[in-house]
C-alpha positions as CSV (number, residue, x, y, z in Angstrom):
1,X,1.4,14.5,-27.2
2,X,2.4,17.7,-25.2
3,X,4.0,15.9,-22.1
4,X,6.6,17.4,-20.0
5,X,9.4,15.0,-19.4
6,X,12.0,15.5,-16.9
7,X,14.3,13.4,-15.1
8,X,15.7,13.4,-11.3
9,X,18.3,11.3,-9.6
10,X,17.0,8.2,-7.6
11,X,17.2,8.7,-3.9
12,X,15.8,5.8,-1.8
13,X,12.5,8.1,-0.9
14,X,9.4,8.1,-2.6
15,X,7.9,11.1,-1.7
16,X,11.2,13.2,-2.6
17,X,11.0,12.0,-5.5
18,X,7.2,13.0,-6.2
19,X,7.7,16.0,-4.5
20,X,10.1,17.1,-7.4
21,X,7.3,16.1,-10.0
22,X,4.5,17.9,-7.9
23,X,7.0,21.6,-7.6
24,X,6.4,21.7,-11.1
25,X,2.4,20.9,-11.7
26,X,1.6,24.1,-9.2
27,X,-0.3,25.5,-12.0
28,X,-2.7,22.7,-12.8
29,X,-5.4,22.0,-10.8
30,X,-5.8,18.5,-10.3
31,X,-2.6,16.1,-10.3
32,X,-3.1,12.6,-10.2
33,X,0.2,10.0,-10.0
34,X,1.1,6.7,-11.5
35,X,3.6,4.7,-11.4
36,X,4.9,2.6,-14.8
37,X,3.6,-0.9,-13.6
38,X,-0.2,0.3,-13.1
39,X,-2.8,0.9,-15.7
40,X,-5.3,3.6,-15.2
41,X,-9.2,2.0,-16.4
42,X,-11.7,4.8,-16.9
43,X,-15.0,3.7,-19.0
44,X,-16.3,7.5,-19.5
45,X,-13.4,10.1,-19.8
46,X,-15.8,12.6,-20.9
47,X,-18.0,12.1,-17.7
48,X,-14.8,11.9,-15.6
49,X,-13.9,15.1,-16.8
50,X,-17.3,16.5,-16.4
51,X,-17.1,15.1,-12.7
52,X,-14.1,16.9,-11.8
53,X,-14.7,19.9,-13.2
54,X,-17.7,20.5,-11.3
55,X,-16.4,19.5,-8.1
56,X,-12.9,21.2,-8.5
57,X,-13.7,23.7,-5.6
58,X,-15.0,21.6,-3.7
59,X,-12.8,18.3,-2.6
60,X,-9.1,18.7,-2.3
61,X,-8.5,15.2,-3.0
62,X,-10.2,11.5,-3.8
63,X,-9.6,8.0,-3.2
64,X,-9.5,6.1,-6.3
65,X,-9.7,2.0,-6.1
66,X,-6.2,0.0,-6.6
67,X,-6.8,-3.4,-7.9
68,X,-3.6,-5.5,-7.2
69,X,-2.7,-8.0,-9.8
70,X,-0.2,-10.6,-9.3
71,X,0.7,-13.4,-12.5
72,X,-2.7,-12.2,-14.5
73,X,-4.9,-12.9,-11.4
74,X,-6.8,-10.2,-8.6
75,X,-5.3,-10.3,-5.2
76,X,-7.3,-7.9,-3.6
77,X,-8.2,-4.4,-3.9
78,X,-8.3,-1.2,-1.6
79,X,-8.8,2.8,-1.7
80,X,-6.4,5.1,-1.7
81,X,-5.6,8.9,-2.5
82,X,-4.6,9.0,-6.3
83,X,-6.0,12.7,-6.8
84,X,-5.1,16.0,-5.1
85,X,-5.3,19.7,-5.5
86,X,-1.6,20.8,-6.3
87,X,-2.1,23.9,-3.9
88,X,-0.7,23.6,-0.2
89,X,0.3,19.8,-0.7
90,X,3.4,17.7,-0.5
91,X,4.3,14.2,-0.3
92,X,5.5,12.3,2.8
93,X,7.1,8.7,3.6
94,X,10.0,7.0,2.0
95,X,8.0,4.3,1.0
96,X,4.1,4.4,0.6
97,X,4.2,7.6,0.5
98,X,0.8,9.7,1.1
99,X,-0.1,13.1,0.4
100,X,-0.4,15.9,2.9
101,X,-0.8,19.5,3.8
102,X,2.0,21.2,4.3
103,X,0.9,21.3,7.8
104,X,0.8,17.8,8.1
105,X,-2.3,16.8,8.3
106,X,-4.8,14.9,6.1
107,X,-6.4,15.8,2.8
108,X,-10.3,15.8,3.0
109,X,-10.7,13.2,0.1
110,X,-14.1,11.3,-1.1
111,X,-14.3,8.5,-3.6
112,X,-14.2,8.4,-6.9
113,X,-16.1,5.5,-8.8
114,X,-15.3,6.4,-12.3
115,X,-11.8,5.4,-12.8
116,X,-9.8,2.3,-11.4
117,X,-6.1,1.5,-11.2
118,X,-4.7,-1.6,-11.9
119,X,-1.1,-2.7,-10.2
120,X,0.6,-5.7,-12.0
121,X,3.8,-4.6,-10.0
122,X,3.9,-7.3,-7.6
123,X,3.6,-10.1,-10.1
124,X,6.5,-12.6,-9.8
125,X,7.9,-11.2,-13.4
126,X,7.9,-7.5,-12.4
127,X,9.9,-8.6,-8.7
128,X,12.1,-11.0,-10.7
129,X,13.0,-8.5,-13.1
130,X,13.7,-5.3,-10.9
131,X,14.4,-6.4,-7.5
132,X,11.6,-5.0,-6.2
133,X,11.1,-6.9,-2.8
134,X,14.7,-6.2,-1.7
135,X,14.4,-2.5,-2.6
136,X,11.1,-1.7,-0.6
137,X,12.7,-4.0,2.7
138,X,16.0,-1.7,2.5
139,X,14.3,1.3,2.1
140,X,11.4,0.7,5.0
141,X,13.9,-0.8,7.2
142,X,16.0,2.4,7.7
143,X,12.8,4.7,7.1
144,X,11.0,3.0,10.7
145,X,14.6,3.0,12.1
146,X,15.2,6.6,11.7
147,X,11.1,7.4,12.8
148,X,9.4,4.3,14.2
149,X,6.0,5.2,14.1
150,X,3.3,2.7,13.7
151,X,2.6,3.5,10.0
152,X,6.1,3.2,9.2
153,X,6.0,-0.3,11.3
154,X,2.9,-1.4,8.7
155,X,5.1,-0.8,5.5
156,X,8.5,-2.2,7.1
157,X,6.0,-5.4,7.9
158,X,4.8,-5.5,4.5
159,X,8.0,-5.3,2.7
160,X,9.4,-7.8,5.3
161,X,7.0,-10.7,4.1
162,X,7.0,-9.5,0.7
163,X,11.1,-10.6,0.4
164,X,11.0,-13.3,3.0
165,X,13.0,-16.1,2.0
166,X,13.5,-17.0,5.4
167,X,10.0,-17.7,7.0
168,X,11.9,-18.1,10.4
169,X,13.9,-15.1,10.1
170,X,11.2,-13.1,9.1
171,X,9.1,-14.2,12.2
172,X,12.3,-13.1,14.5
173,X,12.3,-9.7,12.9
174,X,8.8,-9.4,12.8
175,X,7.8,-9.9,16.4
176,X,9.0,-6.6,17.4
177,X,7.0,-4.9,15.3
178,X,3.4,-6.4,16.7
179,X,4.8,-5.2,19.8
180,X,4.9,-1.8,18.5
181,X,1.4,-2.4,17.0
182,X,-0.5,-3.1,20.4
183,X,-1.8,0.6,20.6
184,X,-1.8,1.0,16.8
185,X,-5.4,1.6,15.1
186,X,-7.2,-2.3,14.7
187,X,-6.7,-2.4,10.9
188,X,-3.0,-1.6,11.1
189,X,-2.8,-4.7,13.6
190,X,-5.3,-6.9,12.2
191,X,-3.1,-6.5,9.0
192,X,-0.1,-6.9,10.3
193,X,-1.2,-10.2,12.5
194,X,-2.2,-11.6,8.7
195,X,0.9,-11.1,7.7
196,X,2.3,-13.0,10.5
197,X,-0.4,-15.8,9.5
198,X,1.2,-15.9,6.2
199,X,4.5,-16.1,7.4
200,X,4.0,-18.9,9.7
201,X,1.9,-21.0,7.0
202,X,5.3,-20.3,5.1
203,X,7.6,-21.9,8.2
204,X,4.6,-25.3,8.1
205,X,3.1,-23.7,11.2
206,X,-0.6,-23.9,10.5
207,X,-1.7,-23.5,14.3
208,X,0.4,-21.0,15.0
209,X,-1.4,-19.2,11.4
210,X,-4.9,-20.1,12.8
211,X,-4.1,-18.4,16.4
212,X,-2.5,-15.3,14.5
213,X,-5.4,-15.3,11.6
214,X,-8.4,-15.8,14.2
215,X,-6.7,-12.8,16.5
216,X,-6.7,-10.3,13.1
217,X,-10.1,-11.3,12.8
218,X,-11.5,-10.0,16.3
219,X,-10.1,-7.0,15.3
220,X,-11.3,-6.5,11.5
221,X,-13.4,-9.3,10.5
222,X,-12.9,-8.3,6.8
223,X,-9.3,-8.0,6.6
224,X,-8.7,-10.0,3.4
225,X,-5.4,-11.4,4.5
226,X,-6.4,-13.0,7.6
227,X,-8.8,-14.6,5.9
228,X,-7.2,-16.1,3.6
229,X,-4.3,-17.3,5.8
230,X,-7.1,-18.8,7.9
231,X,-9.0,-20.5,5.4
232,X,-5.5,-22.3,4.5
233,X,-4.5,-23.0,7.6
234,X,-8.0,-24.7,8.6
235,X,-7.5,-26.6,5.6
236,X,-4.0,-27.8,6.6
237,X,-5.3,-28.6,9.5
238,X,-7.9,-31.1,8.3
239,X,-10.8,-28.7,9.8
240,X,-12.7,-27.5,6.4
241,X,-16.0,-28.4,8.0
């Protein structure tokens, strides 16, 4: 079908890795990435097609929707950059990478309602079979410790809880990091604090999740995870009225 194959040696870093892949897609004008445990839905390729050609001088870059499914069910979904110009751009961040100008800073993006991406990834088959919760820890662990900034703190959180085994442990190495939070934008903390929630439902603390929930909530009332860690840990507390 006329793709170009190649393939690089793995290096614990993301956006090296896409970085090699994007050096050689300079002459296209759109590149759009996906990874081997997501599906990409589009109802209308003709009208997607149409879409972007018309706009193709106009917006460097659009968020598509992600759509994470775990064990055949919907987790939750969120926006993200999937689709970029391949001119001045380059991928940063070990893990989670995001695209960039070579400056630095952000790509002007707008959404893009055509097309959807679904991620099975995180479904207890796909971590059982490649490891994938001890691989995302390792590598955000060194990438905060090398550059702890508070985006890099988000991801290290993330993978943290994601290969908890230990819910105790994982609150012990996770306090630090809502420490680092406290100037961090409100989403970045009211996500991380739901994480904590989760954890601590985990280690049969349900008042200690309600406390760490409710406190995500002043900050982003929507954030998904804090809600649902609430709504469990109100219910373990006998408090569903």
């Amino acid at each position: 079908h006329g793709a170009n194959v190649i393939e690089i040696d793995w290096r614990e870093d993301f956006a090296w890795a896409r970085n090699q892949v994007l050096a050689r897609c300079r002459d296209a004008t759109y590149m759009v990435w996906i990874d081997a445990d997501e599906r990409l839905r589009c109802e209308n390729p003709k009208q997607l097609r149409q879409t972007l050609k018309t706009f193709a001088r106009l917006y460097p870059s659009y968020q598509l929707e992600i759509r994470n499914i775990a064990d055949g069910i919907e987790t939750h979904r969120f926006a993200a950059v999937r689709m970029m110009t391949t001119r001045d751009t380059r991928f940063e961040g070990a893990i989670h990478e995001q695209p960039r100008r070579f400056d630095g800073s952000e790509l002007l993006s707008v959404g893009l309602t055509l097309c959807h991406f679904e991620h099975l990834g995180y479904g207890q088959e796909f971590i059982d079979e490649r490891d994938k919760r001890d691989r995302n820890l390792r590598i955000a662990r060194d990438s905060f410790g090398s550059d702890p900034t508070s985006e890099r703190a988000i991801h290290y959180a993330r993978a943290l809880v994601s290969a908890s085994e230990d819910p105790r442990a994982t609150l012990d190495e996770l306090e630090p990091l809502l420490t680092f939070l406290e100037d961090a934008p409100p989403p970045i903390e009211a996500m991380v604090l739901g994480l904590q929630a989760k954890v601590l439902l985990a280690a049969d603390d349900p008042a200690g999740a309600e406390r760490a929930a409710r406190r995500a909530a002043e900050l982003v009332r929507a954030d998904a995870i804090a809600g649902a860690a609430l709504a469990e840990a109100l219910v373990r507390l006998c408090r569903v009225g």
